[in-house]
N, C-alpha and C positions, 0 to 999 in steps of 0.2 A: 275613499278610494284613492290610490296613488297617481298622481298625472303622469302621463306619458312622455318620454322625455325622448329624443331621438338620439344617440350617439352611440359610441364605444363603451365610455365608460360611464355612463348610466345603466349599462345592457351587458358587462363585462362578464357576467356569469352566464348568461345564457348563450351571448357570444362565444364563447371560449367551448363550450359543450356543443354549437353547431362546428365548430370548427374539427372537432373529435369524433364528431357524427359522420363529414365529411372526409374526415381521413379513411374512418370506416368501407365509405361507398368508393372511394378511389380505390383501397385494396383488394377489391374485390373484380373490378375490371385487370390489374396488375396481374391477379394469380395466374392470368389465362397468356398475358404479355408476350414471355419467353420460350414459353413452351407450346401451345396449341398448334403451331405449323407442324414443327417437330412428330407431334400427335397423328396429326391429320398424315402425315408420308410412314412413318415407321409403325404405329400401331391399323390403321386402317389404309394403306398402301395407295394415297390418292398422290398424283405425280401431277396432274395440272394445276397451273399456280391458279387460276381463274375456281377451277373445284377446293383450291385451300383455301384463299381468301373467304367464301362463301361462307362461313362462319363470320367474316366483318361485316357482311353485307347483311347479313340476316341481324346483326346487332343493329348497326349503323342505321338500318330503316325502320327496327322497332323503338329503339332511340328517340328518333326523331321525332316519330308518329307520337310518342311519349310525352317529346316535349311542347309539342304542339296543342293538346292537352290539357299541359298543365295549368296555364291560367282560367282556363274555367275549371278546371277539378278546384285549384286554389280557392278559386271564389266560393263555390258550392260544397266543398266538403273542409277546407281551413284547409292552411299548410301544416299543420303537425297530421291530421291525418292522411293527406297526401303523401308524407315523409312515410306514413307507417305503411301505406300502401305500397312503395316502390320498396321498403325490406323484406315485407307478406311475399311481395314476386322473385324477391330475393336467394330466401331462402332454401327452394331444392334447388337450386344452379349447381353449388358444389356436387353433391350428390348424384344430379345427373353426369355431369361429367367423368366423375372416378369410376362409373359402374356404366358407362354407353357401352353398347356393345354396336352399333352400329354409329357412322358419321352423320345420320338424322339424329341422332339423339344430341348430339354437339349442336346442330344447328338450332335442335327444342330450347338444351339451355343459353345458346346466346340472343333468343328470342324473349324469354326472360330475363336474361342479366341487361339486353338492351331497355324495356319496359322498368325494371330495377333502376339502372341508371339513369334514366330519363328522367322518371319523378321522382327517386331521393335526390340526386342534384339538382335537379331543377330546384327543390321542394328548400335545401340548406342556403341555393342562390339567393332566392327571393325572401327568404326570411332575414338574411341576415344585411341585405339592403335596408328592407323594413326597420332593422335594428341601429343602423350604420348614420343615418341621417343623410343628407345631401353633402356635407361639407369632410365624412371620411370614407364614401363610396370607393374610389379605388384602391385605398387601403384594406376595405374593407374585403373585396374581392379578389384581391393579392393575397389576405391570409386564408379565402377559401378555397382558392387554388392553389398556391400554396401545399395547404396541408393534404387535397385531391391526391396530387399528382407526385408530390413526394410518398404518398402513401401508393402510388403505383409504381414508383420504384424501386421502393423498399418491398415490394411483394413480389415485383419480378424478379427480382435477384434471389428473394428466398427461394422461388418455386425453381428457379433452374438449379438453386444449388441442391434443392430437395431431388429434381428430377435427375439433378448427374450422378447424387450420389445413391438412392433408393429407386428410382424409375422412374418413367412419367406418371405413373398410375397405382395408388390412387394417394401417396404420400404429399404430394404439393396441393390437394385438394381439399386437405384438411385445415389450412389456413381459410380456406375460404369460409369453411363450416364455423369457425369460433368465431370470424366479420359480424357473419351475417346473425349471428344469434345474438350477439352481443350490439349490433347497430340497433336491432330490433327493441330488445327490450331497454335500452338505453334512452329509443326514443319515448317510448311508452311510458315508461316511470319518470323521465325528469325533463324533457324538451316542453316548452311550453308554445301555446301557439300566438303570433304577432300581427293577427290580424286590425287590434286594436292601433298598432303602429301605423297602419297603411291610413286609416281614419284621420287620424288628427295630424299627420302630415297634408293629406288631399287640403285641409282646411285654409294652409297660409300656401300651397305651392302656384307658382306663376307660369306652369309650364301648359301650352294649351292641350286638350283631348286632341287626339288622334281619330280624322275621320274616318277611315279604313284599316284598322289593325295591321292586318296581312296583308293587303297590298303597299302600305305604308311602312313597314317593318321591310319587306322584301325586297323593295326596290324605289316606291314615289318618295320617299323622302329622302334628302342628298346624303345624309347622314347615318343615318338608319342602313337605311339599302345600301352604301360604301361600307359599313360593317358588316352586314348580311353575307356581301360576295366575300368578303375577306375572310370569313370566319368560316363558309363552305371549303372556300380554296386552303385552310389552315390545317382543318381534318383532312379535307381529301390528301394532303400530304400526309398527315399524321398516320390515316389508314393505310398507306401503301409501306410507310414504315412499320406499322406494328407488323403487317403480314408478310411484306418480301424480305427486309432488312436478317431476321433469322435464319433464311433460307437462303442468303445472298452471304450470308456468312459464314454457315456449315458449309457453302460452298467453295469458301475461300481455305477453308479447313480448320477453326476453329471449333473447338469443346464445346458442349452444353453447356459448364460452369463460363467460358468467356463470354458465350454467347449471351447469358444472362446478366452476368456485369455489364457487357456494354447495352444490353438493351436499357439495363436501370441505369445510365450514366444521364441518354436525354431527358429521360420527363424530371431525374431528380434534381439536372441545373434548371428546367422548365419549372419546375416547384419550388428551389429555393430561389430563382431569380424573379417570381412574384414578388418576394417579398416586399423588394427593393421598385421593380418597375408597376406595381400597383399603387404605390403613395405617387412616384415619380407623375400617373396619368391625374393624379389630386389638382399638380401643380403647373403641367407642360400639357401643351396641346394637343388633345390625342392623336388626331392623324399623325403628327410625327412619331408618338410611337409606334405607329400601324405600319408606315413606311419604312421604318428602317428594321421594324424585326421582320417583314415580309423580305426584304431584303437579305438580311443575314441568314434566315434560311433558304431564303433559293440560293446562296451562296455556300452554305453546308450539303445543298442535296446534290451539287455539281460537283463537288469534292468527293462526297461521297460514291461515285458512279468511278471513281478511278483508284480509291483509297487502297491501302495492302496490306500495313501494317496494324496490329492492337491498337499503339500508340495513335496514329494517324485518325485510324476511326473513331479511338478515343474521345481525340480532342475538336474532330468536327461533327463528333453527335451532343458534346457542349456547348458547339459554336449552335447548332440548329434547336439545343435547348434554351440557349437563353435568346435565340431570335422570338422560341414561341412565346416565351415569359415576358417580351414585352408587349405583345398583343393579347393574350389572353385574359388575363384581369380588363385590358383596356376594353375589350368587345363589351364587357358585359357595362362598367361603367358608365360606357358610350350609349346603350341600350339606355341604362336609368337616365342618364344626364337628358336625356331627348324625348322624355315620357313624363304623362301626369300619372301620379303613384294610382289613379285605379285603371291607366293602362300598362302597366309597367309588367303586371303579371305576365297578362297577353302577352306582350311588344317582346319581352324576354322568350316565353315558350316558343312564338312563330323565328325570332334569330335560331333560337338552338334547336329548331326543326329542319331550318336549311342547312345550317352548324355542320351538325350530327347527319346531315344527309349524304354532308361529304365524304363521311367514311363508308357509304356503301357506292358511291360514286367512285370514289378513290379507288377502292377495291375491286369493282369491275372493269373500268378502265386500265389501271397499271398490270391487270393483273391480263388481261388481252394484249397488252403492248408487251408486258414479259415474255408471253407464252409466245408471240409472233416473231419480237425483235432482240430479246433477251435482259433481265433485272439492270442492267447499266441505261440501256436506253429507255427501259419505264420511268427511273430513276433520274435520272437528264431530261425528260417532260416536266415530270411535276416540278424540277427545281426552274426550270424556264415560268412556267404558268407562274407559281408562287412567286416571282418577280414582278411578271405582269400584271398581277393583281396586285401589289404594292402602288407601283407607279398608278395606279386607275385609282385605288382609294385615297394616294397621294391629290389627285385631279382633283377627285368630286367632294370628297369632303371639305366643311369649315369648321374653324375653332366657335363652337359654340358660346365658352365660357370667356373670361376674363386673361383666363389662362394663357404665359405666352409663349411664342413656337422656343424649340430647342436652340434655334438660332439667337435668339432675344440672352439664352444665359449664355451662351459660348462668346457673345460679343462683349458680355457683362463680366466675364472672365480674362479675357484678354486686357481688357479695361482697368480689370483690379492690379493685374501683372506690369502694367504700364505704368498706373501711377506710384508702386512702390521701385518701378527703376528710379 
């Protein structure tokens, strides 16, 4: 029997196939992106922003629940069948959507495509950790978000160009239909399952058990819990973007077809700026990345509450894209970096239960603050909060590893430039 060996490129094929499995489940949350507000006021006549959101909240909390979840599904059914369970709930999403005849039937499928998303990502997260080894973790979860979230920008931009040029209904829905068929049986025939990796890591790791999961995960531990709230407060922005941001924008009088570029402009700098701030958490401190991409998007969402032009929007929905790319890969790394690989499933499902809880928090809240005080001042909340929780995970968290702060290379560089004057 072949020993198990932990890294990238021991794992290079199966890696590269979670990674494609994973673009898969991104595009399929994407399809709904640019168009479903649009949906909700023109095809079924709903005008409160709090009644349109309500399709994120109905995700965002089956999401969670999802992900919450997932480390005992992991444990008890293996990751590859978990994976194949979140495509199984996957697959009528498209279908209900193209043929709802009422706006319950939208909330049916994002109550499924939340349960979809929860355990096929969760399910690509933790396998491909298991694959990664300790020493290319946040590389490792840079090219899984990465390829997520690029794969939701490249879907949203299809589906609004599908919907500006043929309708909302039911031509942008048929991407969803070849994801979800093709994720499915993709996993079936060639994903293998890496439970075997979880095993013969536990054997040499020095990281102690976690006495309380969820309360440990959530908040008792400095590290953990500084991730936790930050990774709540990073959705709960994210979700007020997916749902007012479209409608904040037909309002300013933009197209469906602009509408949809610029919505694919953030997750696709948020996806390809993993690439680079996932290795980057390998080797620098994580808090510092946490801090300063919390930062640079509550600094795009306060631009954003006064912005006018394409141009302008443009380029401060890439400013709040690669705020999120340097926190995103870092959550999850941060999660394995501070766990024993047989808590890691847990410790990961209960983050991405608060995570993901955001988006239906996000979405009820902004979406009360729009309706009372108007999309600029929902808008100018969440980028104040998103700061604030910067500075608090700046506080509470410490550098775990060996790794050193941002500051250590910026003085290291100055240094180099010194002694060749």
């Amino acid at each position: 029997m072949k020993a198990i060996q932990p890294g990238l490129r021991s794992n290079l094929h199966q890696f590269v196939l979670l990674i494609v499995i994973n673009a898969f489940v991104g595009g399929m949350v994407g399809m709904e992106r640019s168009i479903l507000p649009q949906l909700a006021t023109e095809a079924f006549g709903i005008a409160a922003k709090t009644a349109v959101l309500s399709f994120i909240i109905a995700f965002g909390v089956t999401k969670a629940f999802a992900n919450l979840f997932t480390g005992v599904l992991a444990s008890r059914l293996g990751r590859k069948r978990l994976l194949l369970l979140g495509w199984g709930l996957g697959l009528p999403v498209p279908f209900l959507l193209m043929h709802a005849p009422t706006w319950n039937w939208v909330i049916a499928a994002n109550v499924l495509l939340g349960a979809h998303q929860g355990f096929a990502w969760s399910a690509t997260v933790v396998m491909k950790i298991d694959l990664a080894g300790e020493r290319d973790r946040g590389l490792a979860m840079g090219l899984n978000e990465f390829a997520g979230y690029l794969a939701v920008a490249l879907a949203a931009f299809a589906t609004g160009w599908l919907a500006g040029t043929y309708g909302l209904r039911p031509y942008p829905f048929y991407l969803g239909v070849g994801l979800s068929v093709t994720g499915f049986l993709g996993t079936l025939l060639l994903v293998r399952d890496t439970h075997a990796h979880v095993v013969a890591e536990a054997v040499t790791s020095q990281t102690p058990r976690l006495a309380h999961i969820f309360l440990d995960t959530s908040w008792r531990h400095r590290n953990l819990g500084a991730v936790t709230v930050a990774g709540l407060v990073n959705n709960l922005n994210d979700g007020m973007v997916w749902g007012l941001l479209p409608i904040f924008l037909a309002q300013k009088g933009f197209s469906l077809p602009e509408i949809g570029s610029l919505a694919a402009i953030y997750p696709a700098v948020w996806g390809i700026g993993q690439l680079a701030s996932g290795r980057l958490s390998d080797f620098i401190c994580k808090k510092d990345l946490l801090w300063w991409g919390m930062l640079l998007q509550g600094m795009a969402l306060l631009g954003l509450a006064v912005a006018g032009s394409f141009a302008v929007f443009a380029g401060l929905l890439a400013l709040l894209g690669w705020g999120t790319a340097m926190v995103y890969p870092t959550f999850l790394a941060s999660i394995a970096e501070n766990t024993h690989p047989f808590d890691r499933a847990r410790s990961l499902g209960v983050f991405r239960f608060w995570r993901d809880m955001g988006y239906a928090i996000g979405a009820l809240l902004t979406g009360m603050v729009a309706d009372a005080f108007g999309i600029p001042a929902s808008i100018v909340a969440v980028g104040i909060l998103t700061i604030a929780t910067g500075i608090f995970a700046d506080f509470r968290m410490r550098c775990r590893t060996h790794n050193p702060t941002i500051w250590y290379w910026f003085r290291r560089l100055r240094y180099r430039r010194y002694r060749r004057l």
